[in-house]
mmCIF file as gemmi writes it, N, C-alpha and C atoms, coordinates in Angstrom:
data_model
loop_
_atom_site.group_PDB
_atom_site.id
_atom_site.type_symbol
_atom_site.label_atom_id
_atom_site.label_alt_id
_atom_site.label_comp_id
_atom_site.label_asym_id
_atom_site.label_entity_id
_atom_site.label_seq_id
_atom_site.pdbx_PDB_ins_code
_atom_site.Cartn_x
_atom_site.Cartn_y
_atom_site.Cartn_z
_atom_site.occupancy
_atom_site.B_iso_or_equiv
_atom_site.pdbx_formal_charge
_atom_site.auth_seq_id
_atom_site.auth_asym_id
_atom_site.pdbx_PDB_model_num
ATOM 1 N N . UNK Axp A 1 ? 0.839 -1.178 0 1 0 ? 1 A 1
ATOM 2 C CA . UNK Axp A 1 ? 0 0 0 1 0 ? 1 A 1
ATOM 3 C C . UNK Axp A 1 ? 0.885 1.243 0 1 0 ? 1 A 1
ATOM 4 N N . UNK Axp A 2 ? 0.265 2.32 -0.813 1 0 ? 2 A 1
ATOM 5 C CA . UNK Axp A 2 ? 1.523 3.402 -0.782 1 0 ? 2 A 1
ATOM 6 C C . UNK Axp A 2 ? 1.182 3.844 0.075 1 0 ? 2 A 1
ATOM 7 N N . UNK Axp A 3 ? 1.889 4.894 0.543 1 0 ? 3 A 1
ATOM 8 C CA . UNK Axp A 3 ? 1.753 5.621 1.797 1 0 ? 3 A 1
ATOM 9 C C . UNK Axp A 3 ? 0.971 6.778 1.845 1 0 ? 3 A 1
ATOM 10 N N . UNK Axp A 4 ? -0.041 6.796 2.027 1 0 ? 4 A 1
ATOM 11 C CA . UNK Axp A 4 ? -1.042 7.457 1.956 1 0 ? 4 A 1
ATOM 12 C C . UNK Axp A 4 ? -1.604 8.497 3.132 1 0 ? 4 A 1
ATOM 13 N N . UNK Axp A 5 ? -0.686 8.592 3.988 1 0 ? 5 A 1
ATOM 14 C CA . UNK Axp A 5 ? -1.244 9.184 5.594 1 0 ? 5 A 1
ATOM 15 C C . UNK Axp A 5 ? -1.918 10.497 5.722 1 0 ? 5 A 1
ATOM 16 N N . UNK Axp A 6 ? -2.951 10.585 6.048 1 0 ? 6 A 1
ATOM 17 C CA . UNK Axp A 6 ? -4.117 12.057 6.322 1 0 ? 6 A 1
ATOM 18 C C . UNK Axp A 6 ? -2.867 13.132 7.233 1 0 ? 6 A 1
ATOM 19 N N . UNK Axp A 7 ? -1.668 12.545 7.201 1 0 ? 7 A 1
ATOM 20 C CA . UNK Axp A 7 ? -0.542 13.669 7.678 1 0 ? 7 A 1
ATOM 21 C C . UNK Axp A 7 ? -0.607 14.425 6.619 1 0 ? 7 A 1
ATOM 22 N N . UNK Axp A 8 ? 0.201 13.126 5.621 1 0 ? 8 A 1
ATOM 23 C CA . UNK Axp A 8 ? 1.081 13.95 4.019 1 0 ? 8 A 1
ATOM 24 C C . UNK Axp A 8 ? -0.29 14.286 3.627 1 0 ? 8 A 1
ATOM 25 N N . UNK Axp A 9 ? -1.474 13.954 3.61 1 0 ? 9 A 1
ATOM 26 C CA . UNK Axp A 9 ? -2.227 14.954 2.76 1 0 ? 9 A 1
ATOM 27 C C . UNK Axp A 9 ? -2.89 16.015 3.057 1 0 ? 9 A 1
ATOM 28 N N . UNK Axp A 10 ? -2.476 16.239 4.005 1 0 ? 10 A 1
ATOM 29 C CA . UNK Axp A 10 ? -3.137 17.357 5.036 1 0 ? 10 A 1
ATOM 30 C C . UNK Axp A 10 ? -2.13 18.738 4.699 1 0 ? 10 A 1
ATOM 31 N N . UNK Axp A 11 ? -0.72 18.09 4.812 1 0 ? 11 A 1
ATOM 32 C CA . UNK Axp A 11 ? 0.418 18.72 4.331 1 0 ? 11 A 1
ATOM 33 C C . UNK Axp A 11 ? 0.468 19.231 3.068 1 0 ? 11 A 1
ATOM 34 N N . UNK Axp A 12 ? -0.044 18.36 2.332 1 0 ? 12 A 1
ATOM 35 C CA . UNK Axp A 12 ? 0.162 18.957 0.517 1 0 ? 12 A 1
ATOM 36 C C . UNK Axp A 12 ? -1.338 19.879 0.708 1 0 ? 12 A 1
ATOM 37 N N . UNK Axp A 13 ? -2.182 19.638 1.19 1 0 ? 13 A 1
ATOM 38 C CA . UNK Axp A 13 ? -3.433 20.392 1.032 1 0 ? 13 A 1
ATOM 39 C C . UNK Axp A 13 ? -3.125 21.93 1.549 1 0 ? 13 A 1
ATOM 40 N N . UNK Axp A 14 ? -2.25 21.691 2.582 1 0 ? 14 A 1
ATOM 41 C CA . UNK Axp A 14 ? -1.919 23.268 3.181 1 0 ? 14 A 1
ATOM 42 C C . UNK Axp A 14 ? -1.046 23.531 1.997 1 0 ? 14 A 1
ATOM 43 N N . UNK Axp A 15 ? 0.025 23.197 1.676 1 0 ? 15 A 1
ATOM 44 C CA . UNK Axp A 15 ? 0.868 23.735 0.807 1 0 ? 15 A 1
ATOM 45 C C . UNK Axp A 15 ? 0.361 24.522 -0.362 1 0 ? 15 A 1
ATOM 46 N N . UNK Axp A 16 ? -0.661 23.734 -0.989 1 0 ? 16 A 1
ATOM 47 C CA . UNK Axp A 16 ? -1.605 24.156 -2.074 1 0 ? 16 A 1
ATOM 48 C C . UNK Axp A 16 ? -2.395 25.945 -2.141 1 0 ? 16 A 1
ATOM 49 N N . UNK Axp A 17 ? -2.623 25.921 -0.477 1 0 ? 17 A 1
ATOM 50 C CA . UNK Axp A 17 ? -3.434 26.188 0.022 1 0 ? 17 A 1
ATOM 51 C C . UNK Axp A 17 ? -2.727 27.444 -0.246 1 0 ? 17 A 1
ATOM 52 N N . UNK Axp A 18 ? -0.974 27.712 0.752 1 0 ? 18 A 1
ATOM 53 C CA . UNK Axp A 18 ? -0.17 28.773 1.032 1 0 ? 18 A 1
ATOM 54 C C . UNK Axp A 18 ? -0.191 29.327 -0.458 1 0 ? 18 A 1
ATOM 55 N N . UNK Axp A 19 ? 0.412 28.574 -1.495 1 0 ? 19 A 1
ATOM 56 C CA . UNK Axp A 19 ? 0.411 29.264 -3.051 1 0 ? 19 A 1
ATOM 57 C C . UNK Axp A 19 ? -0.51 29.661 -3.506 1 0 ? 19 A 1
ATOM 58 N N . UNK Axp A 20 ? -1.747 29.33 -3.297 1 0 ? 20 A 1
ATOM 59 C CA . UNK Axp A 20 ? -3.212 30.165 -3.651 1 0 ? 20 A 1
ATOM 60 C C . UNK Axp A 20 ? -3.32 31.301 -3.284 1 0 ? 20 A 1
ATOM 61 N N . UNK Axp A 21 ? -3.025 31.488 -1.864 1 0 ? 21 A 1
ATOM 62 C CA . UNK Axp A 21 ? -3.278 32.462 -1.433 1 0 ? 21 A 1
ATOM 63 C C . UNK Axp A 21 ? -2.271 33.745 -1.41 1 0 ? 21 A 1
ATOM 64 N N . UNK Axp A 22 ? -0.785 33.248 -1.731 1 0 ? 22 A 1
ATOM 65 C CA . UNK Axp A 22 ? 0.476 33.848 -1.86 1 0 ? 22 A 1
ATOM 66 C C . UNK Axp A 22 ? 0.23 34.374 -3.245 1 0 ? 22 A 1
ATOM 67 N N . UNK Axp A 23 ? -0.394 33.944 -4.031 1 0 ? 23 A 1
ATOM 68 C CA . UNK Axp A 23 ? -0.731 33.831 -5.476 1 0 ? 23 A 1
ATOM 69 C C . UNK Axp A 23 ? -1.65 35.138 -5.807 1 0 ? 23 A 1
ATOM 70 N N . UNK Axp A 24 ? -3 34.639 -4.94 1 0 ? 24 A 1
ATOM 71 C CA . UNK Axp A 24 ? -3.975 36.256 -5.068 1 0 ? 24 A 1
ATOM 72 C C . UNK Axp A 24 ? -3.307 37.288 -4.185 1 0 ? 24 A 1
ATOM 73 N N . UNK Axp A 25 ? -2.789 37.387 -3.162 1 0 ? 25 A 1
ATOM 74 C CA . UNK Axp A 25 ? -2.336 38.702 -2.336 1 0 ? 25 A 1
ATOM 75 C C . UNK Axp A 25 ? -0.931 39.531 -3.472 1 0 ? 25 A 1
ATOM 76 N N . UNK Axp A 26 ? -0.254 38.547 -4.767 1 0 ? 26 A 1
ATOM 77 C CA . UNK Axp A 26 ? 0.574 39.304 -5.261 1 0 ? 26 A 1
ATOM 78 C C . UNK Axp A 26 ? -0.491 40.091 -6.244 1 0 ? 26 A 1
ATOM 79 N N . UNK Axp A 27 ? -1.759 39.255 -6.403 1 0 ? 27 A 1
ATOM 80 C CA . UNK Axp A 27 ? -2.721 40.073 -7.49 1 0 ? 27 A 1
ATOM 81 C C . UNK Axp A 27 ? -2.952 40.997 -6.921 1 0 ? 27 A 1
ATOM 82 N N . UNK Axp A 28 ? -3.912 41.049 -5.989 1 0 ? 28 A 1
ATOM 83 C CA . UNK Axp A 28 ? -4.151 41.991 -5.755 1 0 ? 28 A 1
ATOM 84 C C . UNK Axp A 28 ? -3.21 43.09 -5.505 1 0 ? 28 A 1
ATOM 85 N N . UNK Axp A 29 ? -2.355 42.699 -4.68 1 0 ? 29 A 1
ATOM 86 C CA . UNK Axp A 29 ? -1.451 44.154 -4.957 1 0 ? 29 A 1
ATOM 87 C C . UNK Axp A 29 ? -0.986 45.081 -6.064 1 0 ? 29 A 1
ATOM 88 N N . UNK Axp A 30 ? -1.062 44.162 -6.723 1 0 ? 30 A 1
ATOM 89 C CA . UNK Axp A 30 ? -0.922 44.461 -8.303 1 0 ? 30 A 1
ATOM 90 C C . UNK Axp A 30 ? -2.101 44.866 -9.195 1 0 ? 30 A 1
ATOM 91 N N . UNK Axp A 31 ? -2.883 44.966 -8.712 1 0 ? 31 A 1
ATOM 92 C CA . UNK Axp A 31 ? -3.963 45.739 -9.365 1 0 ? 31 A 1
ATOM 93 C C . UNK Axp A 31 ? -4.004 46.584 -9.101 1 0 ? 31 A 1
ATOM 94 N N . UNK Axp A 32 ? -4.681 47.643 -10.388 1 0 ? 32 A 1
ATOM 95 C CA . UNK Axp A 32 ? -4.753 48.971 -10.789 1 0 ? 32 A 1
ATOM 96 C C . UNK Axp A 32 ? -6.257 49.1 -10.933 1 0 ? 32 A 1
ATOM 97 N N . UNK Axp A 33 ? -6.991 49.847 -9.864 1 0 ? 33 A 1
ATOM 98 C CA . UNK Axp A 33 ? -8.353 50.53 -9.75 1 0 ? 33 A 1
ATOM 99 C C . UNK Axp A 33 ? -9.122 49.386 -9.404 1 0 ? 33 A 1
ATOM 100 N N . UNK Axp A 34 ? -8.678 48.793 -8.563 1 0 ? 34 A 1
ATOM 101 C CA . UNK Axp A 34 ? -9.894 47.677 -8.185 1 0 ? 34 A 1
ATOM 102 C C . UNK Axp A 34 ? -10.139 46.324 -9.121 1 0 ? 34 A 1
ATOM 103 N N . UNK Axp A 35 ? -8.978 46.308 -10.088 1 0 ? 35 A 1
ATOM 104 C CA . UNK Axp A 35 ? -9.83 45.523 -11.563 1 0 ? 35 A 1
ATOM 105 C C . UNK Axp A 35 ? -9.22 43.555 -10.875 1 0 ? 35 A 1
ATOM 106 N N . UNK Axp A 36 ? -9.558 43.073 -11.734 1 0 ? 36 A 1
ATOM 107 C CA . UNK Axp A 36 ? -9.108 41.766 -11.18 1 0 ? 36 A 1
ATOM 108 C C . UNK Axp A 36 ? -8.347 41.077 -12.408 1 0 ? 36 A 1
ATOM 109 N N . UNK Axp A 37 ? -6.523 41.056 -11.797 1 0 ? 37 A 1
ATOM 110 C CA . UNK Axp A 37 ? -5.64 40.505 -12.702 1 0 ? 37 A 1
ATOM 111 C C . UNK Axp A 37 ? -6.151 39.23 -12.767 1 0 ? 37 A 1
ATOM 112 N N . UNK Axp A 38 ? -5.101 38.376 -13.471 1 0 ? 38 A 1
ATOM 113 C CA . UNK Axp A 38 ? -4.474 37.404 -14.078 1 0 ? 38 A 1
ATOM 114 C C . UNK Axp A 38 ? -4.158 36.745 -12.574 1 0 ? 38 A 1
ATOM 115 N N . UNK Axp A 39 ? -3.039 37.382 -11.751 1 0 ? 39 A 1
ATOM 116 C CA . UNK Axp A 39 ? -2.459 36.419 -10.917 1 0 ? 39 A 1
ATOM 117 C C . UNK Axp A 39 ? -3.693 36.557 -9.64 1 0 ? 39 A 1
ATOM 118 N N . UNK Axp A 40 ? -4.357 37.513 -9.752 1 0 ? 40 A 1
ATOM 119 C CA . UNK Axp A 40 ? -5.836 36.647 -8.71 1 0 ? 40 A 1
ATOM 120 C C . UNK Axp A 40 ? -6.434 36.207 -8.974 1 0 ? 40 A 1
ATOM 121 N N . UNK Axp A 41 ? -6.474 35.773 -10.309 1 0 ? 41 A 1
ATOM 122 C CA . UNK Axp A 41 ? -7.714 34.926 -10.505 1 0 ? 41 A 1
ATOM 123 C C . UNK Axp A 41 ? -7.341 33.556 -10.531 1 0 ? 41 A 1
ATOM 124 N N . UNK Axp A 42 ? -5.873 33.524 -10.814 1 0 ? 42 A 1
ATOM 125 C CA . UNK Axp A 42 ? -5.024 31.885 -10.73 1 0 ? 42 A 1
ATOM 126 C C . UNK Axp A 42 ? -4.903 32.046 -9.238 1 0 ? 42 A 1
ATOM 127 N N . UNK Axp A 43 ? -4.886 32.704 -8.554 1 0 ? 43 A 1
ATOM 128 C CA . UNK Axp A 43 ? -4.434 32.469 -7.044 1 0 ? 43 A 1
ATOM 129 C C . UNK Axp A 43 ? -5.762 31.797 -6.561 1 0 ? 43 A 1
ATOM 130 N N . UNK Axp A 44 ? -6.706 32.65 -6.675 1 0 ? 44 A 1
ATOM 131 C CA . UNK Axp A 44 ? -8.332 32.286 -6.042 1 0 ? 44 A 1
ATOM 132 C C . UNK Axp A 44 ? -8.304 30.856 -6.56 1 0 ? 44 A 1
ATOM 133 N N . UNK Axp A 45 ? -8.446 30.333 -7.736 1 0 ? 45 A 1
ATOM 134 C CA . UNK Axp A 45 ? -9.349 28.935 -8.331 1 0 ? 45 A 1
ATOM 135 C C . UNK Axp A 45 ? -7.73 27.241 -7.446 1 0 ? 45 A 1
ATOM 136 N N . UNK Axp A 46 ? -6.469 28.403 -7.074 1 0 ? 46 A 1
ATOM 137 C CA . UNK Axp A 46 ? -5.509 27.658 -6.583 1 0 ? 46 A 1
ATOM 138 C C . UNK Axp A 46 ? -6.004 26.922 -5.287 1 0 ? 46 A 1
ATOM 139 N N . UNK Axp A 47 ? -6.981 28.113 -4.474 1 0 ? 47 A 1
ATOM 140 C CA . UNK Axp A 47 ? -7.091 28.46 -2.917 1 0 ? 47 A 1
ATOM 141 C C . UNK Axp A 47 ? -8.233 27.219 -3.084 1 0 ? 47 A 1
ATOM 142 N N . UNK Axp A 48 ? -9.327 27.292 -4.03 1 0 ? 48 A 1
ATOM 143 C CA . UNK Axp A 48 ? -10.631 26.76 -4.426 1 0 ? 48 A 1
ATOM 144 C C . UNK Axp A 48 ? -9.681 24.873 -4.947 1 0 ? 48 A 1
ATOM 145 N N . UNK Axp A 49 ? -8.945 25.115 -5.34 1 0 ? 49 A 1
ATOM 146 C CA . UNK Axp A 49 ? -8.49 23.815 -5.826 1 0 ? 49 A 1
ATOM 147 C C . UNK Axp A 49 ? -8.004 23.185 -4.715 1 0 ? 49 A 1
ATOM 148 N N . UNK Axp A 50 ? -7.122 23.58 -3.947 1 0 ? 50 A 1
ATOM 149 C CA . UNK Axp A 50 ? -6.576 23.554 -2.124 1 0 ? 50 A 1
ATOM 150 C C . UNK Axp A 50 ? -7.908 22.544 -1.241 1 0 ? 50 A 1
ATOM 151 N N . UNK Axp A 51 ? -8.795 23.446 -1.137 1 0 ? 51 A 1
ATOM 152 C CA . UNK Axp A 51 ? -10.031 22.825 -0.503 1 0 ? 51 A 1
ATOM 153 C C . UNK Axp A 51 ? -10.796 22.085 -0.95 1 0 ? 51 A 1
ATOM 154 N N . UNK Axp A 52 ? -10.768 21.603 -2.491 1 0 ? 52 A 1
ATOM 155 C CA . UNK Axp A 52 ? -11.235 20.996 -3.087 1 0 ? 52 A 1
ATOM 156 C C . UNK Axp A 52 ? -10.292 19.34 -2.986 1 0 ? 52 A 1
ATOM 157 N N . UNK Axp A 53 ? -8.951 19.441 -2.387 1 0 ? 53 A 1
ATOM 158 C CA . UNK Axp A 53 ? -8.417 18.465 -2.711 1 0 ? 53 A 1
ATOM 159 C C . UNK Axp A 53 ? -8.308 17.984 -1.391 1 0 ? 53 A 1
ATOM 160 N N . UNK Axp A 54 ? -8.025 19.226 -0.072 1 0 ? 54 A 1
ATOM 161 C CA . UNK Axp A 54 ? -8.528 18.578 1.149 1 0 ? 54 A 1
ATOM 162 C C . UNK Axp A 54 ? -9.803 17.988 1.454 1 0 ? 54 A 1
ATOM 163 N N . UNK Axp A 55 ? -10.7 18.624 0.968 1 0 ? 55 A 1
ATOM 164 C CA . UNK Axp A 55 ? -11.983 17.798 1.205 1 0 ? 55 A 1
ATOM 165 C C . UNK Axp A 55 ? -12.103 16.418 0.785 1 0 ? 55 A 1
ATOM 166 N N . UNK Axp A 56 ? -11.88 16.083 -0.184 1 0 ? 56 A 1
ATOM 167 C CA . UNK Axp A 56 ? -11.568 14.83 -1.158 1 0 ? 56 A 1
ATOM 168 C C . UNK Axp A 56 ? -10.831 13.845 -0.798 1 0 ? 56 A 1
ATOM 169 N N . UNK Axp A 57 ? -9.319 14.305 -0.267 1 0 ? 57 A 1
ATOM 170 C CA . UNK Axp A 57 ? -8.254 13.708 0.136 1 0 ? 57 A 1
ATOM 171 C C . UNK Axp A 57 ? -8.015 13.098 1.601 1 0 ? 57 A 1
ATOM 172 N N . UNK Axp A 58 ? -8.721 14.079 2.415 1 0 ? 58 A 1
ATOM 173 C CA . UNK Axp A 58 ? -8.624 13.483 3.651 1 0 ? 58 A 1
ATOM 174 C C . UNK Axp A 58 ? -9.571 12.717 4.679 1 0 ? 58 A 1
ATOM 175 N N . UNK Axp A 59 ? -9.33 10.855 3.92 1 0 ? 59 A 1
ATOM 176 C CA . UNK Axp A 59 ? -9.652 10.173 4.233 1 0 ? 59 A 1
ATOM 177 C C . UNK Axp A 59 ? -8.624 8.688 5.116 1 0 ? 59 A 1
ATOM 178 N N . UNK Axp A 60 ? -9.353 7.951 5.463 1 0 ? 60 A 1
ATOM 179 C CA . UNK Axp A 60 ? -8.765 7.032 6.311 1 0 ? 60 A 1
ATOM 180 C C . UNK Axp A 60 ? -8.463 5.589 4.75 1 0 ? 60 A 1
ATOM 181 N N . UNK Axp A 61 ? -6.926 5.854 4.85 1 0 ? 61 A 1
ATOM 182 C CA . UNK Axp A 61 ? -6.068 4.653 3.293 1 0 ? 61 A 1
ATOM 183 C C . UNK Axp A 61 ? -6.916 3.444 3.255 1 0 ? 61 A 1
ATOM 184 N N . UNK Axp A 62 ? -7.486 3.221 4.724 1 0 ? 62 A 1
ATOM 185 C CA . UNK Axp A 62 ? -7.61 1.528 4.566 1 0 ? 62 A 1
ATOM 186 C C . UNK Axp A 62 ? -9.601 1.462 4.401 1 0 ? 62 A 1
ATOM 187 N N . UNK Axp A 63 ? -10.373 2.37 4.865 1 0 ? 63 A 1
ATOM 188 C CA . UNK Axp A 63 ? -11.773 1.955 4.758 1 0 ? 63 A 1
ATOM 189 C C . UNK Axp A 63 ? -12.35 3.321 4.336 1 0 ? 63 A 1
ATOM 190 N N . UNK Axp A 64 ? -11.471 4.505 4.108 1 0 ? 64 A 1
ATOM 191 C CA . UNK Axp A 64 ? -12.156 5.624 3.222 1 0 ? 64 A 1
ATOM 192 C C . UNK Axp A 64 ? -13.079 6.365 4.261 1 0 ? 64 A 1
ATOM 193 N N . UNK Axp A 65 ? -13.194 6.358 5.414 1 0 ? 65 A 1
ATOM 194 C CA . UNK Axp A 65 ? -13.862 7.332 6.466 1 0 ? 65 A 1
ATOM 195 C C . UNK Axp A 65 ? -13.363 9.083 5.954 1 0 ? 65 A 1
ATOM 196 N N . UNK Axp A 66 ? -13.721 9.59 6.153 1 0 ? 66 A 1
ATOM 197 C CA . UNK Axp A 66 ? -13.681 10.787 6.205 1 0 ? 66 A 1
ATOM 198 C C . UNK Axp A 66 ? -12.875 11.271 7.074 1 0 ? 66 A 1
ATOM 199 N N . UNK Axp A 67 ? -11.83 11.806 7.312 1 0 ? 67 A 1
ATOM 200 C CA . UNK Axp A 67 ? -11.196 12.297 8.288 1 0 ? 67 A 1
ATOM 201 C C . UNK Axp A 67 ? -10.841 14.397 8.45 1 0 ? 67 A 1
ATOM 202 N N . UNK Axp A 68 ? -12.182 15.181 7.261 1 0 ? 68 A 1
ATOM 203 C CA . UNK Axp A 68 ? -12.008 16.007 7.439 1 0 ? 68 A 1
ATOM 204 C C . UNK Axp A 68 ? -12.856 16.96 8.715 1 0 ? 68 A 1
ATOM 205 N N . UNK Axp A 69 ? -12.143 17.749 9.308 1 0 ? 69 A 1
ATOM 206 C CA . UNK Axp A 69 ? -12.692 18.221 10.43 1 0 ? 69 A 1
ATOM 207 C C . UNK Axp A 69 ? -12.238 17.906 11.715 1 0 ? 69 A 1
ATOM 208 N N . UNK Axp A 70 ? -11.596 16.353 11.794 1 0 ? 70 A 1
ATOM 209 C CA . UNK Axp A 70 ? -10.601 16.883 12.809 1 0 ? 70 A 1
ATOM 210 C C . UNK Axp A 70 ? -9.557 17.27 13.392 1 0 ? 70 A 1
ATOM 211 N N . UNK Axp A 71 ? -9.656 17.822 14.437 1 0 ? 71 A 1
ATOM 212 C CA . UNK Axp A 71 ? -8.177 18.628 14.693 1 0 ? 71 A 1
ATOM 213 C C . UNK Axp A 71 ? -7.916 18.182 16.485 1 0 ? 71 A 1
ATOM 214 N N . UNK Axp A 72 ? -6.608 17.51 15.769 1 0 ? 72 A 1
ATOM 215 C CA . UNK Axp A 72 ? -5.25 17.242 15.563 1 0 ? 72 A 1
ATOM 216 C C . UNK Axp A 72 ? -5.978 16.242 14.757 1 0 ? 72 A 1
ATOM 217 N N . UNK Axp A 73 ? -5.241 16.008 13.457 1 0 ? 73 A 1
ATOM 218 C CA . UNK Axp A 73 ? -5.378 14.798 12.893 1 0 ? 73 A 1
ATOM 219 C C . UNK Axp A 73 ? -5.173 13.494 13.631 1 0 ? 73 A 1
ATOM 220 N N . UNK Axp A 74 ? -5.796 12.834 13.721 1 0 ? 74 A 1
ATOM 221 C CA . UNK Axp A 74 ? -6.089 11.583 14.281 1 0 ? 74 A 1
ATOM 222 C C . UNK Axp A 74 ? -4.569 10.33 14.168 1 0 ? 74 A 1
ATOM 223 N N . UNK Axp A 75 ? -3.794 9.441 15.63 1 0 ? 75 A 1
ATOM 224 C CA . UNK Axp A 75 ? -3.099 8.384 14.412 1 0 ? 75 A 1
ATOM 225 C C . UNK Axp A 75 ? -3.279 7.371 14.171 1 0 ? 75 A 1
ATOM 226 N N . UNK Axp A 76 ? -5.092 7.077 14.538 1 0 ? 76 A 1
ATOM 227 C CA . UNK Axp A 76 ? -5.524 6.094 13.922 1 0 ? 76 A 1
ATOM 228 C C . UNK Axp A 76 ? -7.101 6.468 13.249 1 0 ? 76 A 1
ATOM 229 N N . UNK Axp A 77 ? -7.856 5.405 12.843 1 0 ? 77 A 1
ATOM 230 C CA . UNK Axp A 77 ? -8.891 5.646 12.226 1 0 ? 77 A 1
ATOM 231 C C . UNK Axp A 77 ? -9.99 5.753 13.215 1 0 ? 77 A 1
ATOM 232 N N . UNK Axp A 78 ? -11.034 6.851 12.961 1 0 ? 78 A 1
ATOM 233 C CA . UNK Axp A 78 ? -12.322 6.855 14.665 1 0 ? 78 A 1
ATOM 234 C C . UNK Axp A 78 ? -13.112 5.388 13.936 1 0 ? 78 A 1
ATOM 235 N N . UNK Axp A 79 ? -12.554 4.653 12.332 1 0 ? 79 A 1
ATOM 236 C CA . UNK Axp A 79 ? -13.667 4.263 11.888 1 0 ? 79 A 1
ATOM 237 C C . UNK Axp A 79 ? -13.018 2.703 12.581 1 0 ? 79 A 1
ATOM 238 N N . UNK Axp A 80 ? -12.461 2.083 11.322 1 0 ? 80 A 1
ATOM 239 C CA . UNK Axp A 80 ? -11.9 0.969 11.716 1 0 ? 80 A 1
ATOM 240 C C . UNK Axp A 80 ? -10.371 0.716 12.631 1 0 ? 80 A 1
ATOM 241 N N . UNK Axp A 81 ? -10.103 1.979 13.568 1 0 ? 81 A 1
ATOM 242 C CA . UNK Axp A 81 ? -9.118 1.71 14.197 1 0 ? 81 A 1
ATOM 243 C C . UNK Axp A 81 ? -8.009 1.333 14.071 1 0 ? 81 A 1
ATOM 244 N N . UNK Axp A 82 ? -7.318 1.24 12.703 1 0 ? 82 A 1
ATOM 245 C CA . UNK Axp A 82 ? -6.035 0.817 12.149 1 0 ? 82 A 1
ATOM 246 C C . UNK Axp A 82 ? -4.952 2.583 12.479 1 0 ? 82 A 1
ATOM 247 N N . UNK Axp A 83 ? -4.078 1.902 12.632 1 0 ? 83 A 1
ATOM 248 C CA . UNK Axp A 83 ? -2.991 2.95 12.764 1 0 ? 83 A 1
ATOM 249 C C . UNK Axp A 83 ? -2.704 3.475 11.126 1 0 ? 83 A 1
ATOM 250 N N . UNK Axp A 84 ? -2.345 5.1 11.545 1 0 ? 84 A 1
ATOM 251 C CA . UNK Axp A 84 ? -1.648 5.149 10.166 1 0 ? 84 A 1
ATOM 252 C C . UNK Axp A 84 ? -0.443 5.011 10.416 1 0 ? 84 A 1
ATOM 253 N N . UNK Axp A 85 ? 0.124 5.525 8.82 1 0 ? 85 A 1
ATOM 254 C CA . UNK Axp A 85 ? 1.62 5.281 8.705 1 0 ? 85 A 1
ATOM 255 C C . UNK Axp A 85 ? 2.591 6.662 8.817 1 0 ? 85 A 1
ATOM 256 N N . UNK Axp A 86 ? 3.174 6.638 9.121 1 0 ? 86 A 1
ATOM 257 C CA . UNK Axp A 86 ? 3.884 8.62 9.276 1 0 ? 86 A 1
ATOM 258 C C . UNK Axp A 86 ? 4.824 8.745 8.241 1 0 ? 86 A 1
């Protein structure tokens, strides 16, 4: 099984997350009269893609539970109780 842990994807989901948003704050600064560049509109659909992949992604490798919403990520499953892997 690859290694699949609601750590690392929690991790790439933030990462996603930081460039979205690093992405629209250079737009916006960079806009002239309120208008909406190029690099906010790739930043926004980045931020939208981010949460789109945490929502999706953070599940339990072995029976697919849902594991979004809690906090501290869990290091086993609330479903079938298997440990993850780090």
């Amino acid at each position: 099984m690859k290694n699949n842990s609601p750590q690392k994807q929690a991790a790439i989901s933030w990462i996603i997350l930081m460039i979205g948003i690093l992405l629209a704050v250079i737009g916006a600064m960079t806009a002239k009269e309120y208008r909406v560049n190029l690099c906010l509109l790739i930043g926004a659909m980045v931020v939208i893609g981010g949460i789109v992949y945490h929502l999706t992604m953070m599940k339990c490798p072995y029976c697919g539970c849902s594991l979004v919403g809690y906090r501290p990520i869990p290091k086993e499953c609330p479903k079938c109780h298997k440990k993850f892997e780090e």
